[in-house]
C-alpha positions in Angstrom: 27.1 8.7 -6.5 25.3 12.1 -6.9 23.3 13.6 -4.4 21.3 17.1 -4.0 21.7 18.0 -0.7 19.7 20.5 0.3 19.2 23.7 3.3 17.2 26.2 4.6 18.7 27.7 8.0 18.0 29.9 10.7 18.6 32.5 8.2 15.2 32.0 6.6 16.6 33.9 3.1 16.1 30.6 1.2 16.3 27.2 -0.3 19.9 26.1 -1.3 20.2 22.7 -3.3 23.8 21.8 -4.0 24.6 18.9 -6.7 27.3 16.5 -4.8 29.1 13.9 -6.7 30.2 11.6 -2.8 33.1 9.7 -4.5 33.9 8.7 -1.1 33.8 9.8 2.4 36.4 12.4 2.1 35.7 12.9 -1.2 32.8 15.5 -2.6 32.8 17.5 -6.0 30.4 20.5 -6.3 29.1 19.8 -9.8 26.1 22.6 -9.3 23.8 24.6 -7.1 21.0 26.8 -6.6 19.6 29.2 -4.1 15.7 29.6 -4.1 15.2 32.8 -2.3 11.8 33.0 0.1 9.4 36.2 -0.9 8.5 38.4 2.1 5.6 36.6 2.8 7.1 33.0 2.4 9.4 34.3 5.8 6.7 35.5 7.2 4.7 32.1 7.0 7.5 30.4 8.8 8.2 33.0 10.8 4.3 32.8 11.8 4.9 29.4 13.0 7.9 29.8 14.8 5.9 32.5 16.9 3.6 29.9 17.7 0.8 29.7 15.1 -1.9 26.7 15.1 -1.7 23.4 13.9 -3.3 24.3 10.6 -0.4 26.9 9.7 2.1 24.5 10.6 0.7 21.6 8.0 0.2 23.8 5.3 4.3 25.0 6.0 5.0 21.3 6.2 3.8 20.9 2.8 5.4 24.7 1.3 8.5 23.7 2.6 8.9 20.7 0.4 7.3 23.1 -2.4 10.2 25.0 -2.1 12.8 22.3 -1.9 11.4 20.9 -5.2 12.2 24.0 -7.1 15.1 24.5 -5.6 16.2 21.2 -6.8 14.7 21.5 -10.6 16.9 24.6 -10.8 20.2 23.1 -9.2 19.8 20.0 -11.7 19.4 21.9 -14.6 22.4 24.4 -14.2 24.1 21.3 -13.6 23.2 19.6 -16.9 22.3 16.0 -14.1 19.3 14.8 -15.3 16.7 13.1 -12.6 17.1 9.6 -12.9 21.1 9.8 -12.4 20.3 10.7 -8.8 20.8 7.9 -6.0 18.9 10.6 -3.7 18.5 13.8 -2.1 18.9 15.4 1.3 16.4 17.2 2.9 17.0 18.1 6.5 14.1 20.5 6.5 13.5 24.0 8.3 14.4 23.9 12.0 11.4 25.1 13.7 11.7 24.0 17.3 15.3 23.0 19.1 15.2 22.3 22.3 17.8 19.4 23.3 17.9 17.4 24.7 14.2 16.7 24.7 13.5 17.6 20.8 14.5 19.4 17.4 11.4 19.9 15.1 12.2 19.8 11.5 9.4 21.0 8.8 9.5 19.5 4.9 7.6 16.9 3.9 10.0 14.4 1.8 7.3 12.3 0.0 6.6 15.4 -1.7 10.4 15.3 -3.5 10.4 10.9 -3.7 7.3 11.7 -5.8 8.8 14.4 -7.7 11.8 13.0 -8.7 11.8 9.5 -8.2 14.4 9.0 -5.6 15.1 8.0 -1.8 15.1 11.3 0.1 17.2 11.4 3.3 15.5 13.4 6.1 14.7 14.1 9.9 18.7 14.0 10.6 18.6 15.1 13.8 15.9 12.8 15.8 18.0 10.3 16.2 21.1 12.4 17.6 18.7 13.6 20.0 17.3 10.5 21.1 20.7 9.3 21.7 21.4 12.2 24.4 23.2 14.5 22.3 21.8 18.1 21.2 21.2 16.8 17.4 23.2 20.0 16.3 25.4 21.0 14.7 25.8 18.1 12.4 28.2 19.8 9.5 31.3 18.9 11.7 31.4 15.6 10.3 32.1 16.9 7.0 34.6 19.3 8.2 36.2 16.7 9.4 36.5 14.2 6.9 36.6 17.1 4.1 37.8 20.6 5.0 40.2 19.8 7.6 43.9 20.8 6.5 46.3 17.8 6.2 49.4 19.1 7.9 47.8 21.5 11.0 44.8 22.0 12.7 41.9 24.3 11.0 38.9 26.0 12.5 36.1 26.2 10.3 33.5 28.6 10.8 29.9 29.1 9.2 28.4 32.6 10.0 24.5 31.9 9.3 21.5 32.6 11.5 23.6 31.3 14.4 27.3 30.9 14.3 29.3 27.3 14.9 32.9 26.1 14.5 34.7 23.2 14.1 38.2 22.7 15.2 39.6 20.1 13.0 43.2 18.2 14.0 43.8 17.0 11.3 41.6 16.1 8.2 39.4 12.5 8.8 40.3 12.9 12.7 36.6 12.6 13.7 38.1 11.3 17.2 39.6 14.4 18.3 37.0 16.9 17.0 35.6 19.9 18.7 32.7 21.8 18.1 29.4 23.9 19.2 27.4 26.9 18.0 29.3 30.3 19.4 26.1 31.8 19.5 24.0 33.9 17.3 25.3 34.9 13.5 23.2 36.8 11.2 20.2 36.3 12.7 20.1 39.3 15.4 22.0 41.3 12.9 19.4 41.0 10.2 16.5 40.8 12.1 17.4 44.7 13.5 18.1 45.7 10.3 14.6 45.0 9.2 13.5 46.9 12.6 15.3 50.2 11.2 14.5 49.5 7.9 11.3 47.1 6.7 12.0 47.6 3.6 15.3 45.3 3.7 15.7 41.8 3.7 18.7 41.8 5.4 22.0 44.5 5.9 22.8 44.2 2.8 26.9 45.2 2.2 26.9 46.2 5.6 24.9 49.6 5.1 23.2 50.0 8.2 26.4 48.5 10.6 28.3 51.3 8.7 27.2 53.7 9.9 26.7 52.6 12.9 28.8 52.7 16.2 29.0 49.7 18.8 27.6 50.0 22.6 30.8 48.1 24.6 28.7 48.0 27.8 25.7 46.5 25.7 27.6 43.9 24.3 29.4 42.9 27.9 26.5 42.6 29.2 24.7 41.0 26.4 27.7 38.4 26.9 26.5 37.2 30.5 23.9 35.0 28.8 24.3 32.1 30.4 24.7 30.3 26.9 27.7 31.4 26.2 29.4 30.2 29.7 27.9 27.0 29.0 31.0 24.5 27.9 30.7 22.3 24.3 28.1 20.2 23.1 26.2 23.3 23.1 23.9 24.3 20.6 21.0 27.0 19.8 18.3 28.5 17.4 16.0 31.0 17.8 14.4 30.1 20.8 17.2 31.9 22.5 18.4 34.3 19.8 15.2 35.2 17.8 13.1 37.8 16.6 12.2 38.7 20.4 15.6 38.7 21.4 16.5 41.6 18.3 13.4 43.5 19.5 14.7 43.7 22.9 18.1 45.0 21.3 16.6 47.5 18.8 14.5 49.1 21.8 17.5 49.3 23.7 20.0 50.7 21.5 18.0 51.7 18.2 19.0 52.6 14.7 22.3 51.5 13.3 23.7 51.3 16.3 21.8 48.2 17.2 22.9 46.3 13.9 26.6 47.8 15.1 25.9 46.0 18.1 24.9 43.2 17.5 27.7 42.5 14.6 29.5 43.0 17.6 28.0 40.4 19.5 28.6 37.9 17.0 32.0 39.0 16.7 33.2 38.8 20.4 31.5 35.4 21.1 32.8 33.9 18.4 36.3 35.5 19.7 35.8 34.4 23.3 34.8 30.3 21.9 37.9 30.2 20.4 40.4 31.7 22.6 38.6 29.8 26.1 37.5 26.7 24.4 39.7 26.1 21.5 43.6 25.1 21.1 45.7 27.3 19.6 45.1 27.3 15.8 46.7 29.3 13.1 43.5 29.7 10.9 40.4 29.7 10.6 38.2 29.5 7.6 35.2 31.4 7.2 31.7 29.9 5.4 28.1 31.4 5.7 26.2 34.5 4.6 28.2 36.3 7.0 31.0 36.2 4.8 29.2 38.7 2.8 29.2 41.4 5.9 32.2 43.8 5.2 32.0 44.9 8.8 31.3 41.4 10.5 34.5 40.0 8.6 36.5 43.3 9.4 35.9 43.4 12.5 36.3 39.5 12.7 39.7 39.7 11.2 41.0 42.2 13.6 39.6 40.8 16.7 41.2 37.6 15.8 44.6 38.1 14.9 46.2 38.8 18.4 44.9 35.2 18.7 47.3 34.5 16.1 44.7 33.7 13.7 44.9 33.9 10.0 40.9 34.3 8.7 40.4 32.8 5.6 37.4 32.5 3.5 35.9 29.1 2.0 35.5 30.1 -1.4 39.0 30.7 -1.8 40.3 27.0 -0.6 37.2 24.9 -1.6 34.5 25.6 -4.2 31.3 28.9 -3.2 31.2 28.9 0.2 27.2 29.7 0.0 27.2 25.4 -1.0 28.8 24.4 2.1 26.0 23.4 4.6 23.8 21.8 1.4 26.8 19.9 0.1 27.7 18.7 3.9 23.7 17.4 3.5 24.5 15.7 0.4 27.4 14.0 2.6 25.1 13.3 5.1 22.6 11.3 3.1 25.2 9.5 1.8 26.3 8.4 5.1 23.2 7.1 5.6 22.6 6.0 2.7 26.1 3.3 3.3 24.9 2.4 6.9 27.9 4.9 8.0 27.2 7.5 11.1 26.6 10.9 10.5 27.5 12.1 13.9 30.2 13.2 15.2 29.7 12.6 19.6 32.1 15.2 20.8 30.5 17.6 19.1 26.6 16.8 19.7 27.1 15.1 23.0 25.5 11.7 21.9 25.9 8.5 23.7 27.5 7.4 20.7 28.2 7.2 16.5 24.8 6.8 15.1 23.3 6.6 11.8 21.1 9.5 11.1 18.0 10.0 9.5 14.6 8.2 7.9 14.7 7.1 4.1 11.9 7.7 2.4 11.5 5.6 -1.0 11.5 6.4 -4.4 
C-alpha cells in the first residue's frame, strides 16, 4: 500500500512529503521524497499566528497550509515515478500551532484541499484523539521506532533533533510494551531562532557558522536547565509555547552574538544528555534523525558529551534510508495504522488512558 506521509515541524523550514510503500507494520520502503521549503514570508505567516494573530490570519493559514502540502506532494510523486491514482492515501498531520496537553493540540491544514487534489482518503488531526484520551498527543513517531527502527538484538535510542528534541528508547524492535519516550526539550528551534537575531539575513545556522565561533555561557546553560520542564518525569512533551521565539529573545539579550547560538546548542546538548543518563537504561547507541544532524557543532559536541555514557551516536541515514524522511515516512505509517483500524499510539510514551486509533479520514 503506498502512502505520502507528510510534515511540517516546529522547525517551520518546510513541507516534507515522503512516498511510503507500508508492506506491513514493521515493514516501510522509502520509494521517494520531497522537501518544499517555506519563503521568508510563508514563516512569517505562521509565525504571525503563532504570536497570536486574529481569526482571519489563521483561516487563510488553514487553507496555505494545505497549499503547501499539495506541492509538496506533486513533487514527491513525480521524483518517485507513483502516479496519483496508485495512492491508497496520504498523511497530513498538519502544522502544530497550539499544544497545550492535556487540554488541546491545535493542528493547521485543511485535508479536503489534498482529497480534492488527488483523489484520495487523507489521514489527519492525529493527535485529538491522544489528547482526549489523557495523554499529551505527542510525540507520536515512537510507534514507528518501535515497530521499525528498533535494533533486533539490543536496545536503541533513537533521536530526532528538529524544532524540539525527542527520543525513543526501543527494547527491542516491535516491543511497543516496554517503550519509553518524551521530548528532551528544545532542538533547533532556540538555536535557529538566535541565529536569525544576529544575523536576519539567515534562515537558520547554516554548517554551524555562527555556533563556531562562538563560546558557551556554563552558568547560562545551568541555569537555563532549572526550567521546571526538564525535571518534569516522561510523558512529557513541548512546542513553542515554552521554547519559542520569546524564549530565544530572552537568550540573545542575555548573552548576544554567537555566543547565544553557542549556548543554546549547548542547551540542547546537555538536556538531551541529562534525559538519557536520569531517565533512560543504559544503552549502547543511539541513533541520530532531524535537521540537527546537519549541525557540525550540535553533533560534536553531542558525540562527546555522550560517550562517558557509553554511548555510540550514530546517524539515521547511515542504517536506514535519508534521515530528513523519517518523521513524514513515520506519518505515512501512521495513516496506515489508521487506515487498518490499528492504534497509532504508543501509551507509555503519550500518557493515554490507553491504545487508540488516531486520526479523522477524510474521503476521496
Amino acid at each position: 500500500m503506498v502512502i505520502v506521509g507528510l510534515m511540517s515541524g516546529t522547525s517551520l523550514d518546510g513541507m516534507d512529503a515522503a512516498v511510503v510503500n507500508v508492506r506491513g507494520p514493521t515493514n516501510v520502503e522509502l520509494v521517494g521524497f520531497a522537501h518544499r521549503p517555506y519563503s521568508t514570508a510563508e514563516r512569517r505567516q505562521i509565525e504571525a499566528v503563532l504570536a497570536g494573530a486574529g481569526i482571519a490570519e489563521a483561516a487563510r493559514l488553514h487553507t496555505a497550509l494545505a497549499g503547501w502540502a499539495v506541492d509538496a506532494v506533486e513533487v514527491a510523486l513525480e521524483l518517485s515515478h507513483v502516479r496519483a491514482d496508485a495512492l491508497a492515501g496520504i498523511a497530513f498531520p498538519g502544522q502544530t500551532m497550539w499544544h497545550q496537553p492535556p487540554v488541546v493540540s491545535l493542528q493547521l491544514g485543511e485535508p479536503a484541499i489534498l482529497a480534492e487534489r488527488f483523489g484520495v482518503r487523507v489521514v489527519h488531526n492525529f493527535r485529538a484523539r491522544d489528547v482526549a484520551a489523557g495523554g499529551q498527543g505527542a510525540p507520536l513517531v515512537p510507534v514507528a521506532d518501535a515497530l521499525c527502527f528498533g535494533a533486533t538484538d539490543h536496545p536503541r535510542i533513537l533521536l530526532n533533533v528538529g524544532g524540539m528534541a525527542n527520543v525513543t528508547w526501543v527494547r527491542r524492535r516491535a516491543d511497543l510494551d516496554t517503550v519509553i519516550a518524551a521530548d528532551t526539550g528544545p532542538g533547533m528551534a532556540i538555536v535557529d531562532a538566535i541565529a536569525r537575531l544576529v544575523d536576519p539575513a539567515l534562515r537558520f545556522d547554516e554548517n554551524a557558522r555562527l555556533a563556531a565561533q562562538g563560546v558557551v555561557h556554563d552558568d547560562v546553560v545551568r541555569e537555563l536547565l532549572q526550567h521546571e520542564f526538564f525535571a518534569s518525569p516522561p510523558p512529557r512533551s513541548t512546542g513553542r509555547e515554552a521554547f519559542g521565539q520569546r524564549y530565544a529573545e530572552a537568550l540573545h539579550h542575555r548573552v548576544p552574538g554567537p555566543d547565544g547560538v553557542r549556548t543554546a546548542v549547548a542547551l540542547t546538548v546537555e538536556a538531551i544528555a541529562q534525559f538519557c543518563e536520569a531517565r533512560l537504561p543504559p544503552t549502547p547507541e543511539i541513533v541520530a534523525a532531524g535537521g540537527g544532524t546537519h549541525h557540525p557543532v550540535l553533533m560534536s559536541d553531542l558525540a562527546e558529551r555522550l560517550a562517558p555514557l557509553g554511548m555510540q551516536l550514530k546517524l539515521f541515514d547511515d542504517l536506514f534510508f535519508a534521515a530528513d524522511a523519517k518523521e513524514a515516512v513515520a506519518f505515512a505509517l501512521l495513516g496506515w495504522l489508521t487506515l487498518h483500524g490499528q492504534p497509532g499510539n504508543v501509551p507509555s510514551a503519550t500518557g493515554a488512558a490507553g491504545a487508540r486509533v488516531l486520526g479523522s479520514v477524510t474521503p476521496a
